[in-house]
N, C-alpha and C positions, 0 to 999 in steps of 0.2 A: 189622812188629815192629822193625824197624830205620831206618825213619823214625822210631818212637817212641823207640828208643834216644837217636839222633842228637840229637832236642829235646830230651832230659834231659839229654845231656852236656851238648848247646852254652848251652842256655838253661836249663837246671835251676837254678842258681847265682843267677840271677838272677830267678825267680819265688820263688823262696825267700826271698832276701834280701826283694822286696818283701809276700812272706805275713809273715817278722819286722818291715813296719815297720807293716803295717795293724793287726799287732796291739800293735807300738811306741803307734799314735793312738790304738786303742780301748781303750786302757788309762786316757786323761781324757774317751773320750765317754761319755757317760751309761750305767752299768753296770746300777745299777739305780733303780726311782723308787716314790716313797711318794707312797699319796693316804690322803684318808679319813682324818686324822689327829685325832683326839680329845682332846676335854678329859677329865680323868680328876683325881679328888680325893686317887688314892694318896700323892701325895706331902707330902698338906699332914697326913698322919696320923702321930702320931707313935712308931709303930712304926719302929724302926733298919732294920732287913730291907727291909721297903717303902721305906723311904727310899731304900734304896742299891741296890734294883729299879731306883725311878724316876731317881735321878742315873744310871744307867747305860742309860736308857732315852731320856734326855733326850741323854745322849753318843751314842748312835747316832744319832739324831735329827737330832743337830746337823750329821752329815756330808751331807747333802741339801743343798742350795739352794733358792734362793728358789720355782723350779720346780718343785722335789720330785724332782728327780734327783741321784745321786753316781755321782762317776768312780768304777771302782776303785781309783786311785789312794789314795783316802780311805780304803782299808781296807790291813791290814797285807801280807794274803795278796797282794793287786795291785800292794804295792811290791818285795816277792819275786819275783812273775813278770815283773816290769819288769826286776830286774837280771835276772834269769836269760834273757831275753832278748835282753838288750843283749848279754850273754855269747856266746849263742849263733850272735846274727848278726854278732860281730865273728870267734868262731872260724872260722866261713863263709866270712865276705869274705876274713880271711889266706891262710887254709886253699885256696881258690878264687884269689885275684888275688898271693897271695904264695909259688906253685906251689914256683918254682926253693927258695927259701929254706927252704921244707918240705921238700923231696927231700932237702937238706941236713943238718939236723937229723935227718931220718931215719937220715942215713948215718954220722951220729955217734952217734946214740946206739943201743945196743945191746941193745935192743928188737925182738923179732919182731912182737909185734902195736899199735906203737907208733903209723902209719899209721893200724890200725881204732879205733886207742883213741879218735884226734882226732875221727876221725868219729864216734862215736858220742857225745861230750861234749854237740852240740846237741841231740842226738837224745836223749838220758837228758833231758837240761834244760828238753826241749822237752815231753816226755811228762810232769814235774813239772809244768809251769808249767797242762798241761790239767789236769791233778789239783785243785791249788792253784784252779785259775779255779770247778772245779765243786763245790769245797769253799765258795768264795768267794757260791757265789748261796744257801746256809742262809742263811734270815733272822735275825733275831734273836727269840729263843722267846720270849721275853718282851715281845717289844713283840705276838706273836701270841695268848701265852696271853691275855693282859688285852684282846685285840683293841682295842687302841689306831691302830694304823693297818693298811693292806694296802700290803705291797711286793711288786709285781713288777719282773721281769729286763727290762732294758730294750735297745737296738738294738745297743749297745756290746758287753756280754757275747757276742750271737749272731754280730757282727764278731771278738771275738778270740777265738771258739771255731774259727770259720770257718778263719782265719787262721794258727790253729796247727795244726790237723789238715790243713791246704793242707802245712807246712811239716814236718811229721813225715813225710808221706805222701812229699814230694820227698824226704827224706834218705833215708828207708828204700829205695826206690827207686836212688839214687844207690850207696846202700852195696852195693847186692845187683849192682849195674853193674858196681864196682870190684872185688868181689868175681870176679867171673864174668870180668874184665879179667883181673886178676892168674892165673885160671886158665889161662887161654888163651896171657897171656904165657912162663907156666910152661912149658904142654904144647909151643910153640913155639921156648924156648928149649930142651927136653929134643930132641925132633926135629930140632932144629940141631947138636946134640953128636953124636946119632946119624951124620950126616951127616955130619960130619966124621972122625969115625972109621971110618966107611964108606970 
């Protein structure tokens, strides 16, 4: 238990930071890919409705490439989880390699749970951005209702699922570390007082 403690302090920081940048990459690798893409006469009928089915039909469409794959990137909800990512592995790295300057800042502002707050910022951001991802793989009802093509989830999605729940799973861990630290420091500062006034 405390060799596994150990490799979370020492190295926790940094398998984290590397689960935010895999899922940093698989946010332009192929998220998801369309086949079986069909000709269809909706559009050339001149019903409004149907028309603006098909122009919205044709705009999804259009985020694919020549392969028949799209980054996330291409979709709204992937450029969301992009910033809030960046967000999160930059509060990381300060928060971890900017140690002294954080103790600091703690000790100005007057804030008791100001320390848990930080931690918890990637951690909130990080359990969004899985949300946002798993929100992100609903196709588009309308290219399914008309069965115009078949989209599946492709290698990318199961990389930045991977990736975040690597990096949720490190902080939460870590939090419960610091948590169980600061008790310990507590009970060890209380028995020092003891001690001395003994």
């Amino acid at each position: 238990m405390a060799d596994y403690r150990q490799i979370i302090i020492k190295y926790g920081t940094y398998i984290e930071l590397v689960a935010y940048l895999l899922a940093l990459i698989s946010i332009f690798l192929p998220f998801k890919s369309v086949s079986e893409v069909k000709e269809t006469s909706y559009g050339k009928r001149d019903d409004t409705v149907i028309k603006e089915i098909y122009k919205e039909i044709n705009h999804e469409l259009a985020k694919y490439n020549k392969s028949g794959n799209a980054s996330f990137i291409n979709f709204t909800t992937g450029v969301i989880v992009l910033i809030f990512i960046i967000i999160s592995a930059v509060i990381v790295a300060i928060n971890s390699f900017a140690y002294n300057a954080i103790e600091k800042l703690k000790e100005k502002v007057n804030f008791k749970f100001f320390g848990i707050i930080i931690e918890l910022i990637p951690l909130t951001l990080t359990i969004f951005s899985v949300i946002l991802t798993l929100i992100g793989t609903d196709n588009n009802d309308e290219i399914v209702k008309l069965n115009i093509a078949r989209i599946k989830l492709a290698y990318g999605f199961f990389l930045l699922l991977i990736a975040l729940i690597v990096a949720i799973a490190l902080r939460i861990v870590y939090i419960l570390l610091i948590k169980e630290g600061v008790k310990l420091n507590n009970k060890q500062k209380y028995v020092e007082q003891i001690d001395e006034v003994v």
